[in-house]
DRENTI-491916 format. One record per residue (C-alpha): residue number from 0; x, y, z negated. Coordinates in steps of 0.25 Angstrom, whole numbers. Example, Ala and Ser with C-alpha at 12.3 -4.5 7.8 and 13.67 -1.06 7.14 Angstrom:
BEGIN
   zaza       X       Y       Z
      0      49     -18     -31
      1      55      -4     -29
END
This chain:
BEGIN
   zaza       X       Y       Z
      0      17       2     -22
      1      27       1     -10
      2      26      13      -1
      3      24       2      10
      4      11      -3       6
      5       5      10       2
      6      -7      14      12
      7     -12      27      14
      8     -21      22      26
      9     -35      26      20
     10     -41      17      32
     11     -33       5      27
     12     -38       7      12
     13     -53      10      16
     14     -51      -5      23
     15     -48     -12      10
     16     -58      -5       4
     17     -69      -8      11
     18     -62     -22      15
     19     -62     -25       0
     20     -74     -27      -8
     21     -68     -31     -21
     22     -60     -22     -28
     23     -56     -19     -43
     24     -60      -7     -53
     25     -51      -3     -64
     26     -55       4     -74
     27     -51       8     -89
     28     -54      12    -103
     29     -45      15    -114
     30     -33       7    -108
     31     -43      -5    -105
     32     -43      -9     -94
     33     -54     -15     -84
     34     -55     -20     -68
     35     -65     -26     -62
     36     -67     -31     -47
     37     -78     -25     -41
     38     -84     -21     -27
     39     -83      -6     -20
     40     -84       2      -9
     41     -75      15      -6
     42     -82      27       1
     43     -72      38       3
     44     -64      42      -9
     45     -75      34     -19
     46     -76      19     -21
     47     -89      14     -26
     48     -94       2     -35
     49    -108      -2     -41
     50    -113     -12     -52
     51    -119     -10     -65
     52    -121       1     -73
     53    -117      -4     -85
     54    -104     -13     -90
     55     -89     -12     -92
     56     -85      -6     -81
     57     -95       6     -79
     58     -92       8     -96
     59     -78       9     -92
     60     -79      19     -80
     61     -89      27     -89
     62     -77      29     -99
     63     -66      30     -89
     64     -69      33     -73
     65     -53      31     -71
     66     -53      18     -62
     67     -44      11     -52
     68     -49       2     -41
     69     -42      -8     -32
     70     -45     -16     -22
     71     -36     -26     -14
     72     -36     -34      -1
     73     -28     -46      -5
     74     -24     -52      10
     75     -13     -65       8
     76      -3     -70      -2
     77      10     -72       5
     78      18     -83      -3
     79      34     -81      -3
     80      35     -90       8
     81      29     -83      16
     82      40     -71      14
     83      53     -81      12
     84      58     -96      12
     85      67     -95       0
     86      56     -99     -10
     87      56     -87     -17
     88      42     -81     -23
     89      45     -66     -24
     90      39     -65      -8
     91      26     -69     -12
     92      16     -58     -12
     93       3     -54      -8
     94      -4     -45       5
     95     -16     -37       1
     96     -20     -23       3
     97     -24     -14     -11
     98     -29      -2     -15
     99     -29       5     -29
    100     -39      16     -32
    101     -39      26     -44
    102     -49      35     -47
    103     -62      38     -55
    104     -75      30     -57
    105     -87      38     -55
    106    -102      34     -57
    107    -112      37     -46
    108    -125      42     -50
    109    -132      49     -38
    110    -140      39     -31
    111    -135      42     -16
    112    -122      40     -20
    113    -125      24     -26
    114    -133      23     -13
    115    -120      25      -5
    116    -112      18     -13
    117    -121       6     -12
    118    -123       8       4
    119    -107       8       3
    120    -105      -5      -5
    121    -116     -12       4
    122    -110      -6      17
    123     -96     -13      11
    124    -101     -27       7
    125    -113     -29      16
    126    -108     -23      30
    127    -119     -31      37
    128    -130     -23      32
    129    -144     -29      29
    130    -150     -21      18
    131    -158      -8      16
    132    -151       6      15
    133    -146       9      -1
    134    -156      20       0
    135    -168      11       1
    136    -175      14     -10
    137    -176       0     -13
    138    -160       1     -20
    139    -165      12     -29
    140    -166       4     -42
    141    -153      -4     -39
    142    -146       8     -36
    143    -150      15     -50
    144    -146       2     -57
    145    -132       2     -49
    146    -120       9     -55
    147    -111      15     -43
    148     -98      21     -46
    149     -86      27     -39
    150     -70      27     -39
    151     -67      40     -33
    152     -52      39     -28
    153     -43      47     -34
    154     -29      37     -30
    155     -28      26     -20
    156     -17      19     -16
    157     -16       6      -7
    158      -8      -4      -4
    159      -6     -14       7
    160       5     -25       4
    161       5     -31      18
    162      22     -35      20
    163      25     -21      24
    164      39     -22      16
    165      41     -35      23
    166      54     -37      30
    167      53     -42      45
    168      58     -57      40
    169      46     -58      29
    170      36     -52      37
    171      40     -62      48
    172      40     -74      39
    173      26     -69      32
    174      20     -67      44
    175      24     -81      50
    176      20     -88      35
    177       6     -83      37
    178       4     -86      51
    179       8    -101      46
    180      -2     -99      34
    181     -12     -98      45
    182     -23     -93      34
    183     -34     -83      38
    184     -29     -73      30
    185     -14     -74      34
    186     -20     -68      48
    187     -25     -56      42
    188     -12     -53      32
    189      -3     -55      46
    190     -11     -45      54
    191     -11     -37      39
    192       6     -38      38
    193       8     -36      53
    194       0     -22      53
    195       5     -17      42
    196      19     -20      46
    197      18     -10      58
END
């Protein structure tokens, strides 16, 4: 990873995070590996998932709690043109924002804990509101079928490829590329490249 793209900014990851609502669990038993995509929230030093109490996945993290998790904001495809007019393809590359998380899976068993896990999933995916408190006592039986399970955060690292290494010519010509593109997207990865290159 270039020492360029790294990001410390715990504000900036929290973003994607919460901006995100797909990312992908890895997990592994004896040198098999096995990813799926699946939806989250982060709370602190904890990420938390739910779903079924039985399958693959929670047969996996009862043999091996070791996981990885990464989630990534995948923001324009820049095609070589955009970078040069010589026709060559090595400048075709990608603006996104990632993050890699290693840690251990751990299952949540106390019923206050799901509660807030759920109210933290709903809080993420349904901002508007328009339901009854996790704690009504209407959830209970849902909340004792749902299996809720953490990543505790023992490594992060993020990355934000957003032309910081790009010379004043490319970043000119990129610049002036997506302007002509003219597609929504290219608005947001201009405002993207021209903060980050300050």
């Amino acid at each position: 990873m270039k020492k360029a793209h790294e990001i410390k900014d715990e504000l900036l990851i929290n973003e994607i995070f919460e901006e995100i609502e797909f990312g992908t669990l890895a997990l592994c038993v004896d040198n098999k590996p096995y990813s799926l995509p699946i939806n989250f929230v982060k709370n602190g030093n904890e990420i938390y998932f739910h779903g079924s109490k039985k399958g693959k996945k929670i047969e996996l993290m009862e043999t091996n709690c070791n996981a990885s998790f990464s989630v990534v904001d995948s923001i324009s495809f820049l095609p070589s043109y955009f970078s040069t007019a010589d026709e060559n393809a090595s400048p075709a590359t990608h603006i996104y924002k990632s993050v890699i998380v290693d840690g251990k899976i751990e299952f949540v068993e106390d019923y206050d804990e799901k509660i807030l896990a759920l109210d933290f999933l709903m809080k993420k995916y349904q901002k508007e509101g328009g339901y009854k408190p996790l704690n009504d006592e209407i959830y209970q039986k849902i909340v004792n079928a749902t299996c809720i399970y953490k990543l505790s955060i023992k490594e992060l690292s993020a990355k934000f490829y957003l032309g910081q290494h790009f010379n004043d010519k490319r970043f000119n010509r990129v610049c002036e590329q997506l302007e002509k593109r003219g597609r929504p997207n290219d608005i947001r990865t201009l405002q993207l490249l021209q903060e980050f290159r300050k």
